[in-house]
N, C-alpha and C positions, 0 to 999 in steps of 0.2 A: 176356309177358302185359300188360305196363304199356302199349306200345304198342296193345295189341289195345286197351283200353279208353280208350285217349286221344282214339285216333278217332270212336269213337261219341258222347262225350264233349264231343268237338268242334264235331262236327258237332250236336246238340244245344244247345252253347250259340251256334254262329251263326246254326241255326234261330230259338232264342228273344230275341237279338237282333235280327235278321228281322219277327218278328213286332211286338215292342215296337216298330220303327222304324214299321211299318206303321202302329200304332194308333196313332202320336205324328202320322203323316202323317193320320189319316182324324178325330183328334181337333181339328184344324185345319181340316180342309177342312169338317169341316160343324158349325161355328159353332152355341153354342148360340140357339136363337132362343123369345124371350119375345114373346107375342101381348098385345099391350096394346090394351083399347078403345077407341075412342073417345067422347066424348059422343053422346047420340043424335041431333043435330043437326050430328055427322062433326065437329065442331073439337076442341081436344085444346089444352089449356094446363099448361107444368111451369114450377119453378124449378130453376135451376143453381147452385151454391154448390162452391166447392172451397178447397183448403187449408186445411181447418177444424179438426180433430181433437186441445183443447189444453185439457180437460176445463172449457171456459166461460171460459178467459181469453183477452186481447186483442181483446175485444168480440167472443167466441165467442157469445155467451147474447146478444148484443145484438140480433147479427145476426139470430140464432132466433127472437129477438119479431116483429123485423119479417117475416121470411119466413114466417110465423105468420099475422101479418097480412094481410099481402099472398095470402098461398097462398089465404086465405078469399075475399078479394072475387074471385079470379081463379076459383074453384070448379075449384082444380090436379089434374090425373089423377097426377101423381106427381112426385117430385125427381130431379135428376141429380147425381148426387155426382162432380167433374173430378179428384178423386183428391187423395193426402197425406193421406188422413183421420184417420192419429194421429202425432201427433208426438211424440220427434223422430226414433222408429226402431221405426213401427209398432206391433203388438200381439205379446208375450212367447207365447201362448197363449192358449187358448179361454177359462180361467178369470181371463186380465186385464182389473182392474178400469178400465184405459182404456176397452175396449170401453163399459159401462156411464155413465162420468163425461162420455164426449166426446159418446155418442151419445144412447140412450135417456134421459136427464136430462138434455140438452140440446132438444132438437129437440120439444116435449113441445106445442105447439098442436095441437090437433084437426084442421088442415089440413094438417098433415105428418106425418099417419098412414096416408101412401100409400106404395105404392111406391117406394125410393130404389135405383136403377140407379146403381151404384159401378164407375169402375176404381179400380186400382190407380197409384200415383204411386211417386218413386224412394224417397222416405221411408217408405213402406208397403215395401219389398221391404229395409230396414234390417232388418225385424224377421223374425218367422216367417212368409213369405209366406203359405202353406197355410194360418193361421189363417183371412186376410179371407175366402178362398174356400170353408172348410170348410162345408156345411149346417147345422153348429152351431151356427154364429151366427145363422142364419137360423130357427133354433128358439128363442135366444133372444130375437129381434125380427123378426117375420115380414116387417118392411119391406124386411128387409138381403137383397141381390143384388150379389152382388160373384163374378165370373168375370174372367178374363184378357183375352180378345177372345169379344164376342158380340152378337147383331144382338136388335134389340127394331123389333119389327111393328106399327103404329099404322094402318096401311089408307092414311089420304092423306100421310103420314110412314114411313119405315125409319129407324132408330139404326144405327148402326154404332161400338160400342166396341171403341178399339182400344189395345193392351197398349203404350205407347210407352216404356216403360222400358227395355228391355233394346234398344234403338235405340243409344241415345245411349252413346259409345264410352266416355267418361271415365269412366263406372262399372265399364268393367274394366280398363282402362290404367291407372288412376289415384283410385283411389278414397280415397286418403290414409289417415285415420283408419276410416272404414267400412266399413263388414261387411256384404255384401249378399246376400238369400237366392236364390241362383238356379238352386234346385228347378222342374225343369220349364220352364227354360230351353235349359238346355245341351244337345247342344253349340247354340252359337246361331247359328252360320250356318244349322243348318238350318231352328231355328225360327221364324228372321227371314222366308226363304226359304218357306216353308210360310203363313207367315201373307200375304204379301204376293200369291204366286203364287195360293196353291190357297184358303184359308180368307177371308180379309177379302176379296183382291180378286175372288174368284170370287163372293164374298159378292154385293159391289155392283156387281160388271158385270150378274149378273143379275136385280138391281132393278128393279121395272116401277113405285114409288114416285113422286108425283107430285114429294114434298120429299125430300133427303137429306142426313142429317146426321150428321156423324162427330165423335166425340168421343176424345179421348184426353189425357191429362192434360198432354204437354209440351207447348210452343210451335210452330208452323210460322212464323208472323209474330209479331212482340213489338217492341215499345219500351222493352220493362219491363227489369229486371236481368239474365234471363236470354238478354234477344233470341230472334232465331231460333234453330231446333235444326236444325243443318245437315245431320244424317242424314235427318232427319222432311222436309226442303226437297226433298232427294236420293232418298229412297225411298218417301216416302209421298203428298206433292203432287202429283208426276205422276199419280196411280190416281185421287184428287182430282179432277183438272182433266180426264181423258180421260173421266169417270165425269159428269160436272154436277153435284157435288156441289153442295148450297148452302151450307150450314155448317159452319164446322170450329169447335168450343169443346173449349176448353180450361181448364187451370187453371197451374198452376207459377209463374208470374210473381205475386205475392200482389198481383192487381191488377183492375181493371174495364177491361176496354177492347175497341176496335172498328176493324180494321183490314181496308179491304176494298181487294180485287187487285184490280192495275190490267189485269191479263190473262185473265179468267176474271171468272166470275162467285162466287165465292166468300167467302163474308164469314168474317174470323178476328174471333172472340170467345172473349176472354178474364176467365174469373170464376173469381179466384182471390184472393178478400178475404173470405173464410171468420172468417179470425180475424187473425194476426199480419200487419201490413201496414204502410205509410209509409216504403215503404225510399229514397223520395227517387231512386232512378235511373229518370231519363228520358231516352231516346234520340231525341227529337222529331223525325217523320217529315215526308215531305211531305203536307202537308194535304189534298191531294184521294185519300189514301190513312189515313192516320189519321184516323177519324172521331170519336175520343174518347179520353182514358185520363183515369183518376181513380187514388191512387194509395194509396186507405184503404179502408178494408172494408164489403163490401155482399155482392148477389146479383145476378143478372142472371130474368128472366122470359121467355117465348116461348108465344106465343101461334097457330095455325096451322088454317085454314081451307083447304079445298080452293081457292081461287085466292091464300090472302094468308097471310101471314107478320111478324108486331110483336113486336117486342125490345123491353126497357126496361131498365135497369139502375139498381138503387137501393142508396140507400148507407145506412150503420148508423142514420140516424132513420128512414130509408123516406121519404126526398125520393127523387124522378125525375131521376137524371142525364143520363140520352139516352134517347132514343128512335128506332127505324129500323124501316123497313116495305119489304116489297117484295113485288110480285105478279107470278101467272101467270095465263093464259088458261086458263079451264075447258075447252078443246077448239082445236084447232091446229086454226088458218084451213082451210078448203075449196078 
């Protein structure tokens, strides 16, 4: 008798593993996507800010004035948060009061009462990952938007966030001390595979977007401590580069900086001076490829019209450290 029902039994539970594969595979492939407006004159301006999350210390609240400021004269349609948003091992739960000290009593100007489009960073996956993404927090501040990988629609712009934590090897060969939540990860060859193949790059292969811009929190290019991230180099720059991406930002490196390929048209920006920063490591590139690094904390701005594209990158008084432009043709020659 024990065999009679082992089978059905069986067969049952490789059905409903079957299916849970399926929905892991089709929760992938079609990418949640957020339709954001534009101004009614088509241009569309945010700020970038990452590795912030440290309840207003290391010129966390500094930063917040001036993106504050700045977010007003630029009249911002929303923030992009490059991830790490609490430190130093994410949020315990819905009811932690990080949530509240890092975020909503930080970021409190009337011009950063928009939209902030969040990933996730390796410090955010220390704690209870499921927290940043749970709808809860988004009840308690309707700004908050934090998914894993997901496309944000702007008409003459596409976003493209992408989950780059669970990339990077060292967090599971070798994670030393730390404890990392990787709920909705595992196993992760597939979901590496899934997000590459089917979900992000099916995403942006078929982008008809005039600009595109991907964002993810680790480095692909850097000078900074962390340098490049040789998986992100390996498996995600290619989709990049065969895609015409234009921008990759990021955050990880706790820096300001502007490194454009010599091969591609793709510019790496990095805004990751949120809060804790001056870590004194510079890798000094060659100069027709390093276009900037600063190594104290600020934000970066982007500004984007149907033919043009202006970057600026400001630091904790709201002085102008660089500025970069670039343009396209409204319509391919005849």
């Amino acid at each position: 008798m024990a065999a009679f029902w082992n089978k059905p039994m069986l067969l049952c539970l490789t059905l409903f593993t079957a299916i849970l594969s399926l929905c892991s595979v089709l929760s992938i492939a079609e990418l949640q996507r957020f339709e954001h407006d534009p101004k009614p004159d088509g241009s569309l301006s945010f700020l970038v800010v990452g590795d912030w999350g440290r309840r207003g210390a290391y010129n966390q609240s500094e930063v917040a004035d001036q993106m504050g400021i700045i977010g007003e004269k630029l009249d911002i349609d929303f923030v992009i948060s490059t991830g790490d948003n609490f430190y130093e091992d994410g949020l315990k739960g819905v009811d932690d009061p990080e949530f509240d000290e890092s975020f909503p009593e930080i970021y409190t100007a009337p011009s950063l009462q928009k939209q902030w489009y969040t990933v996730l960073g390796n410090h955010d996956y220390r704690g209870d990952v499921l927290v940043q993404l749970s709808p809860i927090l988004r009840k308690l501040d309707s700004r908050w938007i934090c998914l894993r990988s997901f496309i944000v629609n702007a008409e003459i712009v596409e976003f493209f966030f992408v989950d780059t934590t669970p990339f990077v090897n060292k967090y599971f060969t070798n994670p030393k001390d730390d404890v990392y939540d990787w709920r909705g990860v595992l196993p992760r060859k597939q979901y590496l595979s899934n997000l590459l193949k089917v979900g992000f790059g099916f995403g942006i292969k078929e982008s008809t977007a005039k600009w595109k811009i991907v964002v993810g929190h680790h480095t692909i290019r850097s000078a900074g401590q962390h340098g490049n991230t040789a998986e992100l180099v390996a498996h995600l720059l290619p989709i990049l580069q065969e895609n015409n991406v234009d921008l990759y930002i990021n955050g990880h490196d706790h820096c300001l900086q502007h490194i454009s390929s010599p091969d591609s048209g793709i510019q790496f920006l990095t805004s990751g001076g949120g809060s804790k920063a001056w870590r004194g490591e510079v890798n000094w590139w060659n100069p027709e490829e390093m276009k900037f690094y600063y190594d104290g904390q600020g934000f970066m701005t982007v500004q984007i019209t149907q033919p043009r594209v202006d970057i600026a990158f400001y630091d904790v008084f709201g002085n102008v450290l660089h500025t970069w432009a670039t343009s396209k043709q409204l319509y391919a020659p005849a």
